[in-house]
ZASE-331250 format. One record per residue (C-alpha): y, x, z; chain. Coordinates in Angstrom, 3 decimals, always signed. Layout:
! residues N
REC;yy;xx;zz;kette
REC;Y;X;Z;A
...
This chain:
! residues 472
REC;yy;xx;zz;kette
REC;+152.730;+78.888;+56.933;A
REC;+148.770;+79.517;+55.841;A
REC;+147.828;+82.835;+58.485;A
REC;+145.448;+86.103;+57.577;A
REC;+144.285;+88.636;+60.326;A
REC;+145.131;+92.409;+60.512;A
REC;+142.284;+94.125;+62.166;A
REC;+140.772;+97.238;+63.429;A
REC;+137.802;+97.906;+65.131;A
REC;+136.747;+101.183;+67.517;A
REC;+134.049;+102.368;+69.712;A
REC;+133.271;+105.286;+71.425;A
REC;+130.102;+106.270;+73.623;A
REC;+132.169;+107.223;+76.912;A
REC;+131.903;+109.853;+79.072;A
REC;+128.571;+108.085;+81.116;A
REC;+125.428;+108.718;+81.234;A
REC;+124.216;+106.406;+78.411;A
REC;+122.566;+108.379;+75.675;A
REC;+123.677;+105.581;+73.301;A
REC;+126.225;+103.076;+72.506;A
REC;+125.241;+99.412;+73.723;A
REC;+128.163;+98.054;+72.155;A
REC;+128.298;+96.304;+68.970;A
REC;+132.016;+94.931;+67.297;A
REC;+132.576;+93.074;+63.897;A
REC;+136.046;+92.516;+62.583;A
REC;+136.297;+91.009;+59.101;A
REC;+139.248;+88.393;+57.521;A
REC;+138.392;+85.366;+59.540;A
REC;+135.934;+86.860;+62.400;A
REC;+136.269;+88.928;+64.772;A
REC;+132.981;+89.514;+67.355;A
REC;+132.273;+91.432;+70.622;A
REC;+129.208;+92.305;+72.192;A
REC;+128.662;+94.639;+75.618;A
REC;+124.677;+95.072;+75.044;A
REC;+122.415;+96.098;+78.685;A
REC;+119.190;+96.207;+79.597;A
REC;+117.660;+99.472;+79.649;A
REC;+115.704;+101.808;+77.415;A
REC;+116.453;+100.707;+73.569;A
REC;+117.103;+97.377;+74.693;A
REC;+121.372;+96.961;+75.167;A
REC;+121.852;+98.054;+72.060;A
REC;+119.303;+95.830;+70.089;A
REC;+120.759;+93.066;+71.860;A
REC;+124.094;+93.428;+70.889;A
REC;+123.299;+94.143;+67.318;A
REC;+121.178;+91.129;+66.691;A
REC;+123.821;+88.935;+68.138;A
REC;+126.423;+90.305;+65.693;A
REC;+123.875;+90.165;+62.785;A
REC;+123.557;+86.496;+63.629;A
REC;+127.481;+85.852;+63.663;A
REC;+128.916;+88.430;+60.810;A
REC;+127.802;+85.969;+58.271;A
REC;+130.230;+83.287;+59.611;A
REC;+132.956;+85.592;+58.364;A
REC;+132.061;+83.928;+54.819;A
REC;+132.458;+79.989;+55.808;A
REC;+135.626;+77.915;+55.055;A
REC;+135.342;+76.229;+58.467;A
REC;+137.491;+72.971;+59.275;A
REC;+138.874;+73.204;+62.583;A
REC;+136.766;+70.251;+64.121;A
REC;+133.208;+72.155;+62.735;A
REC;+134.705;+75.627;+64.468;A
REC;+133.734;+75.315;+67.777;A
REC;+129.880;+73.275;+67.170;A
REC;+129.422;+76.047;+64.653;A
REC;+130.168;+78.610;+66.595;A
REC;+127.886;+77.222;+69.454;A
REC;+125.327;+76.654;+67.007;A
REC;+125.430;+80.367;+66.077;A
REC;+124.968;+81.407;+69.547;A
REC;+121.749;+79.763;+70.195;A
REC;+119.961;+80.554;+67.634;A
REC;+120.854;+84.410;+68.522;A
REC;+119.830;+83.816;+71.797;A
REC;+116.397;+82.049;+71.034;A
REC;+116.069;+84.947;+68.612;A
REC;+116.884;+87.606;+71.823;A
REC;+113.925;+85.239;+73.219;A
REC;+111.950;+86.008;+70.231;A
REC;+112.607;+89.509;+69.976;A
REC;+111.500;+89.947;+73.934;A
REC;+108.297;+87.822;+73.363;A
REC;+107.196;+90.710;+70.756;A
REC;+108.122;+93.567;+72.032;A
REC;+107.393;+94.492;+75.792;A
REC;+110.256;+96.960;+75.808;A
REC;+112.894;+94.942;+75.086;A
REC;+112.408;+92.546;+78.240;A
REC;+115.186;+92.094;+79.953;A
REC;+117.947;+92.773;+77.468;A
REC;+120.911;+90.637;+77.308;A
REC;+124.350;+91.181;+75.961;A
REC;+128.293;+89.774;+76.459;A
REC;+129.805;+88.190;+73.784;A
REC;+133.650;+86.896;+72.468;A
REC;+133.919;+85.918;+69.278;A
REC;+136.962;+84.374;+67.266;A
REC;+136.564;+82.601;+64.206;A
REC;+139.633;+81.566;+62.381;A
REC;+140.195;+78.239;+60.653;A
REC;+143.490;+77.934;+58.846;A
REC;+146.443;+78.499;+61.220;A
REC;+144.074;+78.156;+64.686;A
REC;+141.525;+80.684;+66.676;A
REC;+138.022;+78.773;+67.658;A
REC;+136.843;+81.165;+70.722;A
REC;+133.288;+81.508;+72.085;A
REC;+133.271;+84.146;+75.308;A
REC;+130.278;+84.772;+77.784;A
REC;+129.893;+87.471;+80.242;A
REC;+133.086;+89.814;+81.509;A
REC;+134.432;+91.811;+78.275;A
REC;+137.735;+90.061;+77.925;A
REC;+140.228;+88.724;+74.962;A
REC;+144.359;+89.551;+75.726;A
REC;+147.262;+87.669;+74.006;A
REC;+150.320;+89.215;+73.193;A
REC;+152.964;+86.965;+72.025;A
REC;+157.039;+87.627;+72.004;A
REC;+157.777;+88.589;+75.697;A
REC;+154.161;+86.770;+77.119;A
REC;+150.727;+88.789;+77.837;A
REC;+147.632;+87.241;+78.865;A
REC;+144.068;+87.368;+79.378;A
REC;+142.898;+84.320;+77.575;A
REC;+139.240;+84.614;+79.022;A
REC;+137.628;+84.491;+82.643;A
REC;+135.047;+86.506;+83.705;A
REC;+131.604;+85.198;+84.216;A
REC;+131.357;+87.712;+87.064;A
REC;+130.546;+87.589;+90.781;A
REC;+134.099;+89.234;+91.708;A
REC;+135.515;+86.357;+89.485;A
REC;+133.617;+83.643;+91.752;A
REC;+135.550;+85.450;+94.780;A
REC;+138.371;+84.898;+92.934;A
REC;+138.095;+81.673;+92.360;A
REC;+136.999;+80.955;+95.902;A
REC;+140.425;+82.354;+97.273;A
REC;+138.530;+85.041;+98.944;A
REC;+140.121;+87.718;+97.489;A
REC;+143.119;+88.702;+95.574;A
REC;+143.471;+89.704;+91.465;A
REC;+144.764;+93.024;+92.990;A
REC;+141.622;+93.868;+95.177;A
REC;+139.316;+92.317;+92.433;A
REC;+140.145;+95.044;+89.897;A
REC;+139.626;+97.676;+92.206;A
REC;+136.554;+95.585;+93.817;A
REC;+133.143;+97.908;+93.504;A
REC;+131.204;+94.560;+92.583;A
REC;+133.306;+93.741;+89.542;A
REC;+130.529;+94.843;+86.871;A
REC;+128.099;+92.168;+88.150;A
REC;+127.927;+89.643;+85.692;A
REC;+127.089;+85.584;+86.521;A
REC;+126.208;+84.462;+82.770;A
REC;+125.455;+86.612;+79.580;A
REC;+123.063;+85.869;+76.982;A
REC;+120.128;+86.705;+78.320;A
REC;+117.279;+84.250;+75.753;A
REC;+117.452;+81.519;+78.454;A
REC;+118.556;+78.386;+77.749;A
REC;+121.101;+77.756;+80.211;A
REC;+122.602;+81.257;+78.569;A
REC;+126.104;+78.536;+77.322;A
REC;+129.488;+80.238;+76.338;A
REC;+132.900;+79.141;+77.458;A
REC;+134.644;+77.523;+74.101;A
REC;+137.932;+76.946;+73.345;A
REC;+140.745;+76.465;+69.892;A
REC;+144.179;+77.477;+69.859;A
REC;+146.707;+77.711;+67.436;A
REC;+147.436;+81.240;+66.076;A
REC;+151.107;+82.266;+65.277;A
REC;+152.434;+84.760;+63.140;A
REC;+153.420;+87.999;+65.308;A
REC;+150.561;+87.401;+67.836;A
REC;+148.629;+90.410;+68.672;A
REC;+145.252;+90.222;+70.183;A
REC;+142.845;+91.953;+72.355;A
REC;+138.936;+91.831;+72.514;A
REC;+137.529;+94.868;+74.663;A
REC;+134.256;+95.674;+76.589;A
REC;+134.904;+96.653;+80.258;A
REC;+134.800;+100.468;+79.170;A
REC;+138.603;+99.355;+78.768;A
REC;+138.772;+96.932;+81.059;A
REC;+137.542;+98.154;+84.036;A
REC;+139.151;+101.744;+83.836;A
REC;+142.136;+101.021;+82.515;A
REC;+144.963;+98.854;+84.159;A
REC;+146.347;+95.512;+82.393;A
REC;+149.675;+96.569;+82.218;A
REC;+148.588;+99.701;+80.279;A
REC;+147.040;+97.778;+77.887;A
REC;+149.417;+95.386;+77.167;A
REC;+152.206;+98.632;+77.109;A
REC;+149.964;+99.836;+74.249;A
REC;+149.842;+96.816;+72.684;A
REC;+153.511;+96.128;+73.099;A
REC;+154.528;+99.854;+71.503;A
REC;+151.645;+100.445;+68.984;A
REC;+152.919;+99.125;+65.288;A
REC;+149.602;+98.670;+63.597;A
REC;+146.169;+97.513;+65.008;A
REC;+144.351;+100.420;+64.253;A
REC;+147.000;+102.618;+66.308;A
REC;+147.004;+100.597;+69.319;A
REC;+142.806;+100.573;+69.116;A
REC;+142.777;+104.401;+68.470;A
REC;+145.224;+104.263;+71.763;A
REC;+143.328;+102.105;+73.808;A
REC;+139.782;+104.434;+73.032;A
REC;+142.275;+107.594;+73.752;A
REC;+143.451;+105.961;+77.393;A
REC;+139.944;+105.001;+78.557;A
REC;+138.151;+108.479;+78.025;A
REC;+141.316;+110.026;+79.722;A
REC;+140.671;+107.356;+82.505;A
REC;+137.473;+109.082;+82.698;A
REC;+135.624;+105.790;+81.579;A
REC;+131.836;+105.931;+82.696;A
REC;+131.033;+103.043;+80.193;A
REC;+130.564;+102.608;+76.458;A
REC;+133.916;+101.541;+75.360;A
REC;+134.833;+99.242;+72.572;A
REC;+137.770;+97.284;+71.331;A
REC;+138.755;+95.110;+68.422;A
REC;+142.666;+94.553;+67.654;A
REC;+143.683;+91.798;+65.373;A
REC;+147.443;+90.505;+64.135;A
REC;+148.378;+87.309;+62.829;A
REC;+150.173;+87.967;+59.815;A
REC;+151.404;+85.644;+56.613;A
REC;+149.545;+85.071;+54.281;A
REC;+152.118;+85.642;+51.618;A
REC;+153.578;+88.607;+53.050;A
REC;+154.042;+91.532;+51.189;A
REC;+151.270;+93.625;+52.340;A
REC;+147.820;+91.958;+51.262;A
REC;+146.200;+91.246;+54.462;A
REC;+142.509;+93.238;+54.326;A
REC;+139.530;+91.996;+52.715;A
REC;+137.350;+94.915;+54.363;A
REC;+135.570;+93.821;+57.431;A
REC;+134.369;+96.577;+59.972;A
REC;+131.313;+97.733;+61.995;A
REC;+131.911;+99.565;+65.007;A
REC;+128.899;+101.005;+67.899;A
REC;+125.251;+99.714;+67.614;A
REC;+125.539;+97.499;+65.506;A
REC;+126.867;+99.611;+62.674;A
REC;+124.608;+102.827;+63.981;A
REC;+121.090;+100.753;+63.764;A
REC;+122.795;+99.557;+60.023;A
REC;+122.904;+102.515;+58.737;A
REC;+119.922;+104.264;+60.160;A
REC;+117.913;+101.214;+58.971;A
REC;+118.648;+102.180;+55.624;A
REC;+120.542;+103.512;+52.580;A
REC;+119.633;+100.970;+49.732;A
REC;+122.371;+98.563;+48.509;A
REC;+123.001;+96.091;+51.382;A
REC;+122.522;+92.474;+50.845;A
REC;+123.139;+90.522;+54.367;A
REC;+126.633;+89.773;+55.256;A
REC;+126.264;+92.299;+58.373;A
REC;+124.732;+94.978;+56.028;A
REC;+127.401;+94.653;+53.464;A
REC;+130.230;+95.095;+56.356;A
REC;+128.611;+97.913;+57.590;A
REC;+128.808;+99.586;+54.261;A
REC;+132.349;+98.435;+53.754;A
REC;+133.882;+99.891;+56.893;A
REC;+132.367;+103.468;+55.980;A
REC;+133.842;+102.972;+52.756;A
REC;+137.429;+101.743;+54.217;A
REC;+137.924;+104.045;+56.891;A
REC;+136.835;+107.013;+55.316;A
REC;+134.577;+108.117;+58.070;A
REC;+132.549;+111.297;+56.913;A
REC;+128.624;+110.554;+58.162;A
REC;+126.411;+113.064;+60.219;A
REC;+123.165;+113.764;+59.035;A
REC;+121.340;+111.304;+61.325;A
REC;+123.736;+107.855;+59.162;A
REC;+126.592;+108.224;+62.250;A
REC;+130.366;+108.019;+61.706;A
REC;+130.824;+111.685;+62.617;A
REC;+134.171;+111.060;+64.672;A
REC;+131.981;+109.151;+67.281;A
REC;+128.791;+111.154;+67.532;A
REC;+130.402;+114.329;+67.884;A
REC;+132.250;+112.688;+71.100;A
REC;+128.851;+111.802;+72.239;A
REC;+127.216;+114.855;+71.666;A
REC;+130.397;+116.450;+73.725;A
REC;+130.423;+114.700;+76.703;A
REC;+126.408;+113.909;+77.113;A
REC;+126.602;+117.659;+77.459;A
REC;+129.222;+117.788;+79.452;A
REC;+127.954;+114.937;+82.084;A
REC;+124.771;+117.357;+82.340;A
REC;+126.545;+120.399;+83.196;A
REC;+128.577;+118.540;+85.801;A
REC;+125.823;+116.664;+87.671;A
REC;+123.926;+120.244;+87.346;A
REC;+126.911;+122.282;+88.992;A
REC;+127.555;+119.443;+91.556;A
REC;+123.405;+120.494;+92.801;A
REC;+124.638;+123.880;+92.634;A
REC;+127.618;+123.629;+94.777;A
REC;+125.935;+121.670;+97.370;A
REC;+122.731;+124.491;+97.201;A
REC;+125.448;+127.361;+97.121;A
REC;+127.601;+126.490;+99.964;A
REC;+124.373;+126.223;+101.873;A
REC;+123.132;+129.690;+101.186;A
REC;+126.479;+131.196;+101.631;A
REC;+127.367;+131.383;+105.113;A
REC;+128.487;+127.438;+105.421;A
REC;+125.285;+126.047;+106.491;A
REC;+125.926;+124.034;+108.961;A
REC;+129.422;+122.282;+107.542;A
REC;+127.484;+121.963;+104.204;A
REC;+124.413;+120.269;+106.179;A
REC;+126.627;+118.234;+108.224;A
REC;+128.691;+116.959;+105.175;A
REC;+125.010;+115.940;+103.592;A
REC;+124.797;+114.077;+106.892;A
REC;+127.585;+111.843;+105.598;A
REC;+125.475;+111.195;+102.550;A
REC;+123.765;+108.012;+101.844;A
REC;+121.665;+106.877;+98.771;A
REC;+118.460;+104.363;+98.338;A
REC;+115.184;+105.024;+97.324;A
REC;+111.571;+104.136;+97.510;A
REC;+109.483;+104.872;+101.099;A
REC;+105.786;+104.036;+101.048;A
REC;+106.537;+100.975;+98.008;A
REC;+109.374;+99.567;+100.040;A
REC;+113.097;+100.175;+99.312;A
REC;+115.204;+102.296;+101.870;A
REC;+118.286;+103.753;+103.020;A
REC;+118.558;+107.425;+103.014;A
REC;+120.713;+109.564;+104.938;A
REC;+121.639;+113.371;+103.347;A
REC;+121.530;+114.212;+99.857;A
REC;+117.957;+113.588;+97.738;A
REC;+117.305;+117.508;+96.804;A
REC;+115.153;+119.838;+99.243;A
REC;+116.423;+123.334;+99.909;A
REC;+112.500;+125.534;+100.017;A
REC;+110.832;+124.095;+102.679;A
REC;+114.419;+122.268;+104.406;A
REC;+114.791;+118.997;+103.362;A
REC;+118.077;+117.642;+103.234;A
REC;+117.083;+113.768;+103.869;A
REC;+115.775;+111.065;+105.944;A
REC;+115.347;+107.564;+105.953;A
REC;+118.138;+106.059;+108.055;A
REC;+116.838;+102.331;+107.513;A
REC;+113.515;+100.891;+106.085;A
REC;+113.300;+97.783;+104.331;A
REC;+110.347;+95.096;+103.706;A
REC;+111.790;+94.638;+99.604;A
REC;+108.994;+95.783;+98.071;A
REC;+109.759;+97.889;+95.385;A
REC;+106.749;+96.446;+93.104;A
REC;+108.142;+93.513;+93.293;A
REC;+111.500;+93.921;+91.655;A
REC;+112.187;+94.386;+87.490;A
REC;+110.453;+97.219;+85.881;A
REC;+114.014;+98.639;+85.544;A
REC;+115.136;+98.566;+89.209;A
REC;+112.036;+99.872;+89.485;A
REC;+112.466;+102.689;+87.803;A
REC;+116.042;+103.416;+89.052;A
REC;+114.610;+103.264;+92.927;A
REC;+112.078;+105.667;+91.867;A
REC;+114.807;+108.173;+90.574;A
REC;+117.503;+107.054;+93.569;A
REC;+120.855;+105.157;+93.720;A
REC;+123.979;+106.476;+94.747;A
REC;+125.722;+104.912;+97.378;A
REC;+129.682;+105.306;+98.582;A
REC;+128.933;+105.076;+102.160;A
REC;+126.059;+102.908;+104.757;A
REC;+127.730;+100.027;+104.067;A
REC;+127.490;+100.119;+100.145;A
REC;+123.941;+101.049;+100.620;A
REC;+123.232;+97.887;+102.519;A
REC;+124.921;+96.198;+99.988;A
REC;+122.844;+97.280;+97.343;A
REC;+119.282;+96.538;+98.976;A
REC;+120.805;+92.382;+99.576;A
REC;+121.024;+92.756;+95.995;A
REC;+117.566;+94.182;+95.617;A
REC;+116.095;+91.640;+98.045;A
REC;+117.912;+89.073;+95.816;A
REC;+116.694;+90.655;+92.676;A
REC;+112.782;+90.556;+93.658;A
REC;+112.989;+86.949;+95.334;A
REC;+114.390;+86.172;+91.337;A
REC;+111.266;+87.761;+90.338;A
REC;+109.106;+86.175;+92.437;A
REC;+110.511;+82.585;+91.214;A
REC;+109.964;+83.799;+87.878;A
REC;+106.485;+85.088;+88.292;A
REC;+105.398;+81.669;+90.215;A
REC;+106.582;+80.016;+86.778;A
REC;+104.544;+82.598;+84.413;A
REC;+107.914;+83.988;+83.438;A
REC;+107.919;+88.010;+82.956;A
REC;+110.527;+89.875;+84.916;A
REC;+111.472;+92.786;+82.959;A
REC;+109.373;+95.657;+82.018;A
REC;+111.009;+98.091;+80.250;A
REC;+109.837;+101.444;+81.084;A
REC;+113.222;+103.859;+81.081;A
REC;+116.154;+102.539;+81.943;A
REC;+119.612;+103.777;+81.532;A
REC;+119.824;+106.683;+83.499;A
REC;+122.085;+107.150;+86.275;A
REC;+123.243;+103.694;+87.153;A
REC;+124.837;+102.235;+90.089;A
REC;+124.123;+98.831;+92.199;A
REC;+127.027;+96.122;+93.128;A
REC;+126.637;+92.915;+94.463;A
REC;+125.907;+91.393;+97.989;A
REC;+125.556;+87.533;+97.525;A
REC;+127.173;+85.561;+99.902;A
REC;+124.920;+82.901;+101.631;A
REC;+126.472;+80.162;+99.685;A
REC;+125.813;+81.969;+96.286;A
REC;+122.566;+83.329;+97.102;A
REC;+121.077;+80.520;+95.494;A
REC;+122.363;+80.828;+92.355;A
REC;+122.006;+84.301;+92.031;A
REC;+118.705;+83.929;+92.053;A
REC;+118.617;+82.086;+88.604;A
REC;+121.777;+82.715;+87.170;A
REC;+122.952;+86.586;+88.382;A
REC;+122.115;+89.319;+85.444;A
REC;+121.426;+93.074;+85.765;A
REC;+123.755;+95.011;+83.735;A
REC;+123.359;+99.027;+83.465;A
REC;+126.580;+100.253;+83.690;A
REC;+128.773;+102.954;+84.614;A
REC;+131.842;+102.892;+87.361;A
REC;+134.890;+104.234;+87.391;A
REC;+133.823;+106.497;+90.256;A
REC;+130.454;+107.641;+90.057;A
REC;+129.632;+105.550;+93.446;A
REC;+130.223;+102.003;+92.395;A
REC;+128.777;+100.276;+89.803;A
REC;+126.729;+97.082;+88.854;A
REC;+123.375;+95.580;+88.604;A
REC;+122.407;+91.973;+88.934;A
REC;+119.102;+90.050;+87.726;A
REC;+119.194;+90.812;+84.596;A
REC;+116.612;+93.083;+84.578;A
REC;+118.740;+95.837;+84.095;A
REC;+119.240;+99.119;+86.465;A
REC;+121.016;+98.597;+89.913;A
């Protein structure tokens, strides 16, 4: 029986502090690609737009299934050597990098390319599964027997990524082919879903929803109500006959960066195949524009929370200011006691005890323990994120996060020794958090393979950077 996909496509800012949606998705009749874009100022989002730009015009080919998978490799390089390209020219895009899945159907079988941690789910008859594995360093723990599935997707490490495409050449994608079956529902999300939202939710929406483009309007609604820090995307596709009685679609879709930085770019008559999808989904889902070229339904989210997230991280200061000045001092100083975050002391990196605002003349901080990392020595980035402090759960996280550091500017030591820039993008994504400590027997390879993405946690204490040159 010849196959046809059922797709829809969604993405939503979150309720983080990223001013703009790194996430790019494409979902046309035989393709269906993911990309979770980081790397600072302007530089996530290019990322992941480039590398769907590169792919969307695979959605054309009649592929054979032995030419799937070389094709779909060959696609992949030649958007990272143009992410190498891209990086070469333009000093502010150093350091960008960006997951990727992609499907590409040919006849009655899936050819899969995946890199990085956003994931692809199977559902099919009574059977749900993640058909990917995480390049991540939780994953490696995993894998290692060190810990369990249960503690890894609570673990405050899990954003820290092992591979992505990053413009180097050892950037290589897992592959794989299956054969698709009529009734099979899948999956492809960023970790905005992912890592806020439980696996058995997901697969209850997918069981219950009875169209893709309910269960992906589902899975966006359960991740902002899960409070999700991150940009979150996610592409739902059946596998329907051919010859059924509904006409499968013909439309293919443009969701996040990928289809803002389309439309912005401009308004004549499209003519590549990723111009002429972008212009397609606005004409198939009916999406009325704001004035800026943005589907309105997203960028009035944005606007929403990016004003709410200010408010709250304004009132929070308040509180702790307030309680302070009204008759509480000393159980509001002593709770600031309990209070850790890093920083920069003298160009080094440190741990700080207390809260990082002053109160007149009383300051509300001290360093609890010095460091020799030297913060000139680590991506322009982490630089920057030192400079405006990281938040830290407890002492324990905040030694955590200066092993990573330590880690980070040994990498760029390495790279400088080979004449190999480090990063230097000027403004990173604001308000990031650090994960990883590398074990002694993956230290190693952190320091050439470990990337730095700028993400958000699911509590605002925990998050993830690695080396690629992103914002701890």
């Amino acid at each position: 029986m010849a196959i046809a996909l059922r797709f829809a496509a969604r993405s939503d800012l979150g309720l983080g502090p990223k001013p703009r949606n790194e996430d790019s998705g494409y979902a046309g009749p035989n393709l269906l690609v993911l990309a979770d874009g980081m790397g600072g100022h302007a530089a996530g989002d290019v990322a992941s737009s480039m590398i769907v730009g590169e792919l969307a015009p695979l959605d054309d080919e009649d592929v054979s299934a032995d030419q799937a998978i070389p094709l779909l490799e060959d696609a992949l390089r030649t958007a990272n050597a143009k992410l190498t390209k891209a990086m070469r020219e333009n000093s502010d895009l150093s350091g960008m990098g960006s997951t990727t899945i992609v499907m590409l159907r040919t006849g009655n079988k899936l050819a899969m390319a995946h890199i990085g941690d956003s994931r692809a789910f199977m559902l099919r008859g009574d059977t749900f599964a993640q058909i990917t594995k995480d390049h991540s360093f939780v994953q490696q723990l995993v894998d290692e027997g060190r810990i369990s599935r249960e503690e890894a997707s609570s673990h405050p490490q899990r954003s820290v990524v092992t591979r992505v495409m990053t413009g180097q050449p050892d950037d290589e994608p897992d592959t794989s082919l299956r054969e698709a079956k009529v009734g099979d529902r899948f999956l492809l999300c960023s970790d905005g879903l992912s890592d806020f939202v439980g696996s058995d939710v997901i697969e209850e929406i997918l069981r219950e929803a009875r169209t893709p483009d309910e269960a992906a309007d589902r899975c966006i609604e359960v991740a902002l109500k899960a409070s999700t820090r991150d940009n979150v995307t996610v592409i739902v596709a059946d596998v329907v006959s051919a010859d059924g009685d509904e006409p499968p679609p013909t439309v293919a879709q443009v969701v996040g960066a990928a289809s803002n930085r389309l439309r912005s770019r401009t308004r004549a008559i499209p003519t590549s195949p990723a111009e002429k999808a972008a212009a397609l989904s606005r004409e198939a889902t009916g999406r009325v524009e704001s004035s800026n070229g943005s589907a309105g339904l997203e960028l009035a989210e944005d606007r929403r929370r990016s004003r709410r997230g200010k408010v709250l991280r304004r009132t929070a200061g308040g509180l702790v200011i307030a309680a302070i000045l009204a008759g509480g001092a000393y159980a509001a100083w002593a709770w600031t006691q309990k209070q850790f975050y890093v920083a920069a002391d003298n160009g080094n990196v440190a741990i700080f005890r207390g809260v990082s605002q002053d109160l007149g003349p009383l300051k509300l901080s001290h360093v609890e323990s010095p460091s020799d990392v030297l913060v000139a020595e680590l991506p322009a980035d982490v630089q920057t994120s030192v400079g405006n402090t990281i938040p830290v759960k407890d002492l324990a996280d905040a030694q955590l996060k200066v092993e990573v550091l330590r880690v980070q500017a040994l990498r760029c030591r390495l790279m400088a020794l080979s004449g190999t820039p480090c990063g230097s993008t000027p403004v990173p994504t604001p308000v990031p958090t650090l994960t990883a400590t590398p074990t002694p027997s993956a230290t190693s390879s952190a320091t050439s393979s470990v990337a730095a993405k700028a993400k958000g946690s699911a509590r605002p204490t925990s998050g993830a950077t690695t080396s690629r040159a992103g914002t701890p």
